[in-house]
C-alpha positions in Angstrom: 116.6 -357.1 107.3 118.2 -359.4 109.4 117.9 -362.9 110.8 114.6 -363.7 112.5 115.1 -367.7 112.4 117.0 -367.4 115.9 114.4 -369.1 118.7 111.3 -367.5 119.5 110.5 -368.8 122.9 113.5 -370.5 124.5 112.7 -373.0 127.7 115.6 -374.8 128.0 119.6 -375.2 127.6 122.0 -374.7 130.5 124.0 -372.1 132.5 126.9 -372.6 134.1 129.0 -370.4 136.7 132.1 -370.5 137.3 135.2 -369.2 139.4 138.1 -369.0 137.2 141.1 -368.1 139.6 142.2 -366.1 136.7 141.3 -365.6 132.7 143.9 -362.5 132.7 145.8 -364.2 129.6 144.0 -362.8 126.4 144.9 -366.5 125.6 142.4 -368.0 128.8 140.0 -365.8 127.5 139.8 -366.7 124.2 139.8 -370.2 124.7 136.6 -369.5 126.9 134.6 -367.9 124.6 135.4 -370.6 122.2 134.1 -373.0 124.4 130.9 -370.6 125.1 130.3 -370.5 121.9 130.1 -374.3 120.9 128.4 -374.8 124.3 126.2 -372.8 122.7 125.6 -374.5 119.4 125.8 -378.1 120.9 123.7 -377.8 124.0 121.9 -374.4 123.9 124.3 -372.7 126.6 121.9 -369.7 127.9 124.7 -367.9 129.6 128.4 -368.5 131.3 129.3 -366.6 134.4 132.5 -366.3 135.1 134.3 -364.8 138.7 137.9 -363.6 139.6 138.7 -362.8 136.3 141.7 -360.7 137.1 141.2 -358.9 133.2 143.4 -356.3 133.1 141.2 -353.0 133.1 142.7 -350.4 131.1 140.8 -349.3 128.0 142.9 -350.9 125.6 142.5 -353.9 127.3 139.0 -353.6 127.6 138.7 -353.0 124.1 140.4 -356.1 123.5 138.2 -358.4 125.2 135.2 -356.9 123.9 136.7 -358.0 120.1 137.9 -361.3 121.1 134.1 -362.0 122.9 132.7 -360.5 119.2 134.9 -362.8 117.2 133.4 -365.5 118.7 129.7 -364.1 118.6 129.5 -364.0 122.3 127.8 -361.1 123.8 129.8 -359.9 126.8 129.4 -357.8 130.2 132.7 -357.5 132.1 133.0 -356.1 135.2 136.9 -355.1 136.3 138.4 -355.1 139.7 142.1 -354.7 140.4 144.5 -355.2 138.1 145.5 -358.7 140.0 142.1 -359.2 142.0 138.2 -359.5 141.7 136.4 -359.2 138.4 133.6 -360.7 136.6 131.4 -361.6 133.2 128.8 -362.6 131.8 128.8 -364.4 128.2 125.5 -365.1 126.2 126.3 -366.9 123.1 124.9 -365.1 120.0 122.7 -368.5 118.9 121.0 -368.8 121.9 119.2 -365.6 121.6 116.0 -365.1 121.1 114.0 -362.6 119.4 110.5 -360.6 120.2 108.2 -360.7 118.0 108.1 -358.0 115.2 112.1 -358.3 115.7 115.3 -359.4 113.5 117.9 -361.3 115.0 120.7 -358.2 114.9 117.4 -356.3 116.7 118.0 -359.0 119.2 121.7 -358.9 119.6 121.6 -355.0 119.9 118.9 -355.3 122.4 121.1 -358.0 124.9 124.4 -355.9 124.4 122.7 -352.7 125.3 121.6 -354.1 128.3 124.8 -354.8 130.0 125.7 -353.5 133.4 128.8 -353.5 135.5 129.1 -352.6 139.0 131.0 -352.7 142.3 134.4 -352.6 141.2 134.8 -356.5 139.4 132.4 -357.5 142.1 128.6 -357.3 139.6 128.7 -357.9 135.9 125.1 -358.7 134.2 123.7 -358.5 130.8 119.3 -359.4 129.9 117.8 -361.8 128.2 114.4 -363.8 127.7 114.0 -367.1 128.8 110.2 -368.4 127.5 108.2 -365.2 128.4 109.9 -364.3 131.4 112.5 -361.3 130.9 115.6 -362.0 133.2 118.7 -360.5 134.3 121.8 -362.7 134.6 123.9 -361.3 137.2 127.8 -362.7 137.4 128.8 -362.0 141.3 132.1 -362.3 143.2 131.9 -361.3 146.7 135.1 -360.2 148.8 137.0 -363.5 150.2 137.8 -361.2 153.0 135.0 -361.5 155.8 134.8 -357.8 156.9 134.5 -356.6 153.4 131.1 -359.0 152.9 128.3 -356.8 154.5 129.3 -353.7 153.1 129.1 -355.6 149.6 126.0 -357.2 149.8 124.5 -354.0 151.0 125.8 -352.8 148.2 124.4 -355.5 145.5 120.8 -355.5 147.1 119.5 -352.5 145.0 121.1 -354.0 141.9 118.6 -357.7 142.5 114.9 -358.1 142.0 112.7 -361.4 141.4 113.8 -361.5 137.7 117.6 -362.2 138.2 118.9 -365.1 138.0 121.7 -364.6 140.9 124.9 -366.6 139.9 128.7 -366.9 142.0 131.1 -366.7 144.3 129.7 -365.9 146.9 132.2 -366.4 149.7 129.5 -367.5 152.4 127.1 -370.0 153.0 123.5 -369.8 154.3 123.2 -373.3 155.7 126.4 -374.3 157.4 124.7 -378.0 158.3 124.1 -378.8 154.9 127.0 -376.7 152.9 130.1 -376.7 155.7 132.5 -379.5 156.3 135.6 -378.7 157.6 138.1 -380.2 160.1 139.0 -377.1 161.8 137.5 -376.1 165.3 138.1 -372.3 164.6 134.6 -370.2 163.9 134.3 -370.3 160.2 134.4 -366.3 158.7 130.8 -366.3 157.3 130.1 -362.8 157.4 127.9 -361.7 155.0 125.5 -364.4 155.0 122.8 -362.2 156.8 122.4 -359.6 154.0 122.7 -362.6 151.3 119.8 -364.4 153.3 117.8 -360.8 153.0 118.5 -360.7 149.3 117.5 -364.1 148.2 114.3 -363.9 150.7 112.9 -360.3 149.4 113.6 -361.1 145.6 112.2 -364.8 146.5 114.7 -366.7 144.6 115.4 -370.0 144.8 119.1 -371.9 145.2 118.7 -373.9 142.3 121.4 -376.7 143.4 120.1 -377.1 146.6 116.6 -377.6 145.1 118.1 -381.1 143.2 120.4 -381.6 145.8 117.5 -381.9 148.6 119.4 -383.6 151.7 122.3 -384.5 149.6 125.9 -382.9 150.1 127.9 -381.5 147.6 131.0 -379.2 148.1 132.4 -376.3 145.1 134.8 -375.5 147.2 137.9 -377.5 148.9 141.1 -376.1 150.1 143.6 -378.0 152.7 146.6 -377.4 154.5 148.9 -380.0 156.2 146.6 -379.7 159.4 142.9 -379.2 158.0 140.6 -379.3 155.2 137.3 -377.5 154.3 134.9 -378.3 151.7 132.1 -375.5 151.1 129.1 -374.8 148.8 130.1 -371.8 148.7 129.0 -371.1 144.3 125.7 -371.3 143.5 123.0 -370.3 141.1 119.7 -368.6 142.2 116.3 -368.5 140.1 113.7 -366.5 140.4 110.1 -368.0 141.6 109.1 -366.5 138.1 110.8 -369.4 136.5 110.3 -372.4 138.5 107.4 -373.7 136.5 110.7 -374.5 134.1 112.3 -378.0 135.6 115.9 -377.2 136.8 118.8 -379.5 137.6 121.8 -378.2 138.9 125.2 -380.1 139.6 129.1 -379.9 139.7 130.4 -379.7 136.2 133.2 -381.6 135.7 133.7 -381.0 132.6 134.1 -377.2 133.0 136.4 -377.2 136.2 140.1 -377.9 135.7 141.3 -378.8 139.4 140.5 -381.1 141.7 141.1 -378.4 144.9 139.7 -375.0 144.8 136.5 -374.2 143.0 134.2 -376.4 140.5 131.8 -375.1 138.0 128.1 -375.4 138.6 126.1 -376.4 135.6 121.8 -375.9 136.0 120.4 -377.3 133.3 116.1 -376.0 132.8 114.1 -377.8 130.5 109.9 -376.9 130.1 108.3 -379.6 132.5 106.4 -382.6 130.6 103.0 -385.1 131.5 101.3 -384.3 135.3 103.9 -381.8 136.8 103.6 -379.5 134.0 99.8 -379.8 134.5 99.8 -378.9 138.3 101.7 -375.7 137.9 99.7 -374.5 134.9 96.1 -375.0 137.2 97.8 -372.2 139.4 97.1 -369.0 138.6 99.8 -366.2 138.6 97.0 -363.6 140.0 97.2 -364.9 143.3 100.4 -364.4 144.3 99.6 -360.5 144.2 97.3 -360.6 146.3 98.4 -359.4 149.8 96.0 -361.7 151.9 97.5 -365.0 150.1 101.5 -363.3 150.3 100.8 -362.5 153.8 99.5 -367.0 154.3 102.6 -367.6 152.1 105.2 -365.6 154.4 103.6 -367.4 157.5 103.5 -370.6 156.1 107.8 -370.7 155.6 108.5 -368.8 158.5 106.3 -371.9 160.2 108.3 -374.4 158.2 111.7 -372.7 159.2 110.5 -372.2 162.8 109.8 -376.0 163.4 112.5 -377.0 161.5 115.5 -374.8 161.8 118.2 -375.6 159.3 121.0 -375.8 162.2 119.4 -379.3 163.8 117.2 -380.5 160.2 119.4 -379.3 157.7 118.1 -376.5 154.8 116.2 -378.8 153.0 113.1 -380.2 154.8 112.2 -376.8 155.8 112.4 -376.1 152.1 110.1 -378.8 151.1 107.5 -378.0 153.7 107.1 -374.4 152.9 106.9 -375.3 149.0 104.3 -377.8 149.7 102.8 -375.3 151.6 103.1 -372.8 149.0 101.6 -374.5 146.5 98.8 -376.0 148.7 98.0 -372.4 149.5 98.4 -371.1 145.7 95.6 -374.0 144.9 93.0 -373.0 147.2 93.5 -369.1 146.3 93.2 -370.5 142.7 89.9 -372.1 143.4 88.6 -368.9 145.1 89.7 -366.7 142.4 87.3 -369.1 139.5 84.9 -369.1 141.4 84.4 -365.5 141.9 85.1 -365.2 138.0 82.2 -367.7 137.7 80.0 -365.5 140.1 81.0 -362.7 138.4 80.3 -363.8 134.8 76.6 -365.1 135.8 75.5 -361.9 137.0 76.7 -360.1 134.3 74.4 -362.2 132.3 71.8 -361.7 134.5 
């Protein structure tokens, strides 16, 4: 029999994702999934996602990476583009799993590593997990940097994303130039593929996690500069599905994972279970609701209202955000209410 000590309901630790530039060195790699794996042990790391790997993708290569992940009891999911372009992974340290009941820890491990998926040519790597009760998928994405490539891609992810992933990347794009843009340039800035992004995140309704503790702030993942302009963009970002936002998440740059001061930065989203009153409001919402088509139909109203009234272009992404998730909830309570009170009917004339 094996291990069942392993954590039987895990509500927090951390994920982080990451654009790497390149890990093609077995070296870069290894180093990696030591640091996965103490993340792992110190803090509970969940999962690492890591884009533009650049691994080499031949077979004995692959095989290679797959023993050097093992060695370091890091589950893996590589996805490999070119042999100098694209690529991505996903690594879920092996102590941060946790088991089913009825199930050993090498039951558990078997169960993650089977479930890994790798897609669109280095562009979709994603293994699944549990976190709490919830069973998610975390998905790895690089998106083409160039523009006319974007569409066909995210076209081409949608089938692959449902309200259980947790969505992590580069995504090469923003959604809200106000709030994620700053640049010096006057030329249009290549934002293709923000569209069918926008579609994904809205019909999976997941939530950009950074943005959510960002609120009006600003914070860039992204600089580059020439001698003549600079750009800052938010353009790497973690999505979480509504599923999970009873969990409290905190997202920010990780400085301590990104090694240069231009191009990309790490973002780390920390989820922990919520304490005291919040914890309390969410739970007096029930989960019924939101299947019923009546309230998804007031829900769907209520944030195209909020985004109406207040388009992101002249108030920024995240006061529309707020209003439609105070709506949201306002809505959820009052369907709640209904809902008991029908059970409360219901149980009295079954007495009866």
């Amino acid at each position: 029999m094996g291990n069942t000590t392993q954590p039987a309901a895990l509500t927090q630790g951390s994920i982080i994702t990451y654009n790497h530039t390149s890990l093609q060195k077995l070296s870069q790699l290894r180093d990696l999934c030591v640091r996965v794996r103490r993340l792992g042990v110190k803090e509970g790391l969940i999962a690492y996602c890591a884009q533009e790997t650049k691994l080499l993708p031949d077979r004995n290569s692959q095989v290679r990476h797959q023993e050097i992940a093992s060695r370091e009891k890091i589950i893996a999911s590589f996805s490999y583009g070119s042999k100098n372009s694209g690529g991505t992974c996903v690594l879920i340290p092996e102590c941060t799993i946790q088991t089913l009941p009825g199930e050993t820890w090498s039951d558990a491990k078997r169960r993650v590593h089977a479930s890994a998926k790798a897609r669109l040519r280095g562009g979709y790597a994603s293994l699944s997990t549990y976190l709490g009760d919830t069973k998610v998928r975390i998905a790895s994405v690089y998106a083409p940097s160039h523009p006319h490539l974007r569409t066909s891609f995210y076209k081409a992810l949608s089938p692959l994303i449902n309200k259980k992933t947790v969505l992590c990347g580069d995504f090469n794009c923003v959604l809200d130039p106000v709030a994620d843009l700053q640049r010096s340039s006057l030329h249009p800035y290549q934002n293709r593929g923000h569209v069918e992004l926008a579609e994904i995140i809205t019909k999976n309704e997941l939530f950009d996690v950074h943005r959510h503790t960002l609120g009006d702030e600003q914070e860039y993942t992204f600089h580059t500069a020439t001698a003549a302009t600079h750009c800052s963009s938010r353009i790497d970002r973690i999505y979480a599905p509504e599923a999970l936002r009873a969990l409290q998440w905190d997202a920010k740059v990780d400085h301590d994972t990104s090694r240069h001061k231009w191009g990309h930065t790490a973002i780390k989203a920390t989820l922990t279970e919520p304490e005291g009153e919040r914890g309390s409001d969410l739970k007096s919402i029930s989960e019924e609701v939101f299947d019923d088509p009546t309230v998804k139909n007031e829900i769907t109203l209520a944030w195209a209202k909020a985004y109406e009234d207040h388009p992101p272009d002249t108030h920024g992404h995240a006061k529309p955000y707020h209003l439609a998730k105070t709506a949201t909830i306002k809505i959820a309570r009052h369907a709640t209410k209904v809902l008991k009170k029908k059970g409360r009917a219901h149980s009295k004339s079954s007495k009866a």
